[in-house]
N, C-alpha and C positions, 0 to 999 in steps of 0.2 A: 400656503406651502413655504417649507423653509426652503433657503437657499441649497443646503445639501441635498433636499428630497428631489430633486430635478436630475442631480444626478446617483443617487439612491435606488429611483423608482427602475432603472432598469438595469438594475446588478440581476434580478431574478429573474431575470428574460437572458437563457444562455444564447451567447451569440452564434454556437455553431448545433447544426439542427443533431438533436440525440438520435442513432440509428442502432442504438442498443435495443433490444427485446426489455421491456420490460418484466416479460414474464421469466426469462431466464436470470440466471444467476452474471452478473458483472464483470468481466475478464477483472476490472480495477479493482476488485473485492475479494479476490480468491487467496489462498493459502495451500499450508503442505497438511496432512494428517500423517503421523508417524503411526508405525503398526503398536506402540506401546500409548498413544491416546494423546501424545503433545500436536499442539497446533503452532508454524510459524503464517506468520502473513494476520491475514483478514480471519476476520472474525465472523464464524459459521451461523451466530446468532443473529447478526445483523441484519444479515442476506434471509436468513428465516423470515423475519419481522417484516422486510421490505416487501420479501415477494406473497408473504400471508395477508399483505395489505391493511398493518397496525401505523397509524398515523406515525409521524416522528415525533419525539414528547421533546425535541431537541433541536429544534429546524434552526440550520446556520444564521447567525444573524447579519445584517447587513454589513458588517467587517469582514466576515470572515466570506462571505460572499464577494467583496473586492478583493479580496486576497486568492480565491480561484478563480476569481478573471485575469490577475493579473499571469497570475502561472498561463495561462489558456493565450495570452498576449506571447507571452516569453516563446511559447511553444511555436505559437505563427510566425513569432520573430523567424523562428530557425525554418522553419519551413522556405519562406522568402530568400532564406542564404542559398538553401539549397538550389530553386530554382537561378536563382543569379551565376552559381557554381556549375550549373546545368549535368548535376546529377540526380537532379528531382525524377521521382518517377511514379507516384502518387500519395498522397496523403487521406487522413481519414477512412481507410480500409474498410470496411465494416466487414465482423466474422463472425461466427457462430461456429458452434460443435451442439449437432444435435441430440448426440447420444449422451454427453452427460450435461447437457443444457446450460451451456455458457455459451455468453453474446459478448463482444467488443467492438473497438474499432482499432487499427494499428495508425497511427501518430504520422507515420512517414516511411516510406519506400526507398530508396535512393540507391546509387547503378555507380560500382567503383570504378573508375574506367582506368586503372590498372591493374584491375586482377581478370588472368585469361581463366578464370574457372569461379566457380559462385559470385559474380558479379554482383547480386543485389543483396543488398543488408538492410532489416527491418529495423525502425528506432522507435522506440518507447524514450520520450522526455519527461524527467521531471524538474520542476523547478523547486530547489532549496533557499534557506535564509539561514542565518549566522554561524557564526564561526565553529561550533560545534561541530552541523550536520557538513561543513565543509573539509572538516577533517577525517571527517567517517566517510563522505563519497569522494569528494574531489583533490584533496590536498594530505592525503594520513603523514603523520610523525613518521620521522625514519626506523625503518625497520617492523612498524604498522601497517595491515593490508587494506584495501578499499573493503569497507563494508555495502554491500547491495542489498538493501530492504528486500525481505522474503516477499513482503506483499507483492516488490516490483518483479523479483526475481518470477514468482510465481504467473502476474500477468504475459510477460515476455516469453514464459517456457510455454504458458497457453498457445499464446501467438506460433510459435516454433514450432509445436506438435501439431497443429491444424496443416499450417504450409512449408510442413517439413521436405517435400520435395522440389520446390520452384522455389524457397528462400534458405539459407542456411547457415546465413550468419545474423547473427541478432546484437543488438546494444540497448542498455539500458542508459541512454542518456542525459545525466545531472547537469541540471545551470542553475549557478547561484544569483538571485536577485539582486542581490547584494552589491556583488564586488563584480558577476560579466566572466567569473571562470565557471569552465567547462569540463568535463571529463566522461568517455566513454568506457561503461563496463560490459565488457564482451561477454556476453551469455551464447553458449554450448550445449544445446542437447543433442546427446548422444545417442548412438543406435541402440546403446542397453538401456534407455530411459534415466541414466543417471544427467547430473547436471553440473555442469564448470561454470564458475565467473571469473575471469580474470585468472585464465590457467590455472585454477583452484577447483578441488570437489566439493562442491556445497555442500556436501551428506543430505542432499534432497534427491528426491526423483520425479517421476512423471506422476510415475503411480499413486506417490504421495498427494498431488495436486490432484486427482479422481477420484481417490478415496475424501479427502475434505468436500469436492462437490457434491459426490455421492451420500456422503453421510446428513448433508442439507438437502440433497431432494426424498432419501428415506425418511429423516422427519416431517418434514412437509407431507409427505404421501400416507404418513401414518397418523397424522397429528397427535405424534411427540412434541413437546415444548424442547425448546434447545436450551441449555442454558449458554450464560456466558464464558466466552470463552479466556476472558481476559478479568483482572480484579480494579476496581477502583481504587480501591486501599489495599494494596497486600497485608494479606494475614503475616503475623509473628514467624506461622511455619514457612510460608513463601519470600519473607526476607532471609531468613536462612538458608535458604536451598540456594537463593540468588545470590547469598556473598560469597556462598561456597564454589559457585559455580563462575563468579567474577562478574556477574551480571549488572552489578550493584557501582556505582561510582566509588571513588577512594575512600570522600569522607563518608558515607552513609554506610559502606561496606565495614569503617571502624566503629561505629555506631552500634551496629547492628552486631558483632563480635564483641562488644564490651557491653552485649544488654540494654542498650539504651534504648528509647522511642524513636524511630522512624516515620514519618509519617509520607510514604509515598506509593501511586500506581502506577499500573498502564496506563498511556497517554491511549490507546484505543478505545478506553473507557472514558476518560477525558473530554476526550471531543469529539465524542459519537452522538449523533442524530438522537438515540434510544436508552441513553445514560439514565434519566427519570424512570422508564420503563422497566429497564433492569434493574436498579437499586434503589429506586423507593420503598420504603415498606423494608427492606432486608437489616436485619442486624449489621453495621461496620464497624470491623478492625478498633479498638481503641474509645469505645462509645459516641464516634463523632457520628452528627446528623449528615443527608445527605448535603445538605448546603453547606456546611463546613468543610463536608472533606474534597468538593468542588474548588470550594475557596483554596483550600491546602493544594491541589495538586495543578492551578494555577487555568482552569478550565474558564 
């Protein structure tokens, strides 16, 4: 045995016991479905795959498994503040909704002890790395808003509409690995099912988040195949529509505007469990094979 397999051997032993349903769909997996067919968040295929019971053709490897222990440490971290702060009032929740069959757990509970009216606020932690994602959640350029990943927005709004009467304020909160900063984005759902972060309208709703579950337990129930819902490579017409829409970075968005080769995806395609599953065998963007456009997009 090498020296690193000693402490290797048990990255795949999670340290805190899963109290998730397997058979449900993942609060940490969900998305919105819009009435005209877009998906933000998670990806409806995955969750197909997972709960169909298709192997993973992609199973994390021991890196990438110390890097969700380490997120999983960061999160304990904040929990231990909390109790020191002695506004702890539970952690690892575990929930369910059984009507459209999603299962979680919520992160942490905690009791403001200066607000005389909704005192308890639910936290969902994430933990981020470089200076990028620090500037989209924790730090934005002046006159830039915080961006709240829909995937997370989407778990939090879960959480909100389950115990929407005993909890009513929600955060989705970032800590960078990195650099030790922190930053809370207040999530809001509201009594007409729309949704705010960060005194913002997210242009999501509730319903949007039922409909994307619902449309994963209608395929399953019909054994429809799902496709994916995100591209490895974006097609020609899909960097278009992205530079148009500003989606696209500066330089690849001139790139893309002067006709040039772009060669980029979804990072959900990237580094999903089911990447082989989904685009082996399929024609990609540009004649790359699948092992090349992995290489390309840095997976």
């Amino acid at each position: 045995m090498r020296p690193e397999d000693y402490f290797n051997q048990p990255l795949v032993a999670p340290t805190i016991k899963d109290m998730r349903r397997k058979d449900y769909l993942y609060a940490s997996a969900l998305g919105f479905l819009t009435t005209d067919g877009r998906v933000f968040g998670g990806c409806r295929r995955k969750e197909y795959l997972r709960i169909t019971g298709v192997p993973e053709s992609n199973p994390p490897s021991l890196d990438a498994y110390r890097k969700m222990l380490y997120g999983e440490y960061v999160g304990l971290a904040e929990v231990e503040l909390a109790k020191k702060a002695r506004i702890y009032v539970g952690d690892e929740v575990a929930i369910q909704d059984d009507i459209h069959r999603i299962s979680g757990r919520i992160d942490l509970v905690i009791l403001d002890p200066n607000a005389t009216v909704d005192p308890y606020i639910g936290v969902e932690h994430k933990s981020i790395h470089g200076d990028w994602a620090i500037k989209k959640k924790i730090n934005p350029y002046p006159g830039s808003a915080l961006e709240t990943d829909p995937g997370h927005l989407a778990q939090v709004v879960f959480y909100a509409s389950v115990y929407r009467a005993a909890i009513k304020r929600w955060w989705a909160r970032y800590l960078a690995r990195c650099s030790g900063q922190t930053r809370c984005h207040e999530i809001v759902l509201l009594p007409d099912g729309k949704i705010s972060a960060n005194g913002r309208d997210t242009g999501r709703t509730l319903s949007e988040l039922h409909a994307w579950a619902d449309s994963v337990w209608t395929a399953i129930n019909t054994k429809q195949p799902m496709e994916p819902d995100y591209e490895l490579i974006f097609s020609v017409d899909t960097l278009k529509k992205k530079a148009a829409a500003g989606e696209l970075n500066k330089t690849n968005t001139e790139k893309v505007n002067k006709g040039h080769k772009v060669v980029t995806g979804d990072w959900h395609c990237a580094y999903c469990s089911y990447t082989n599953t989904c685009w082996s065998g399929k024609p990609l963007p540009f004649d790359l094979t699948l092992q090349d456009a992995l290489r390309r997009v840095g997976a």
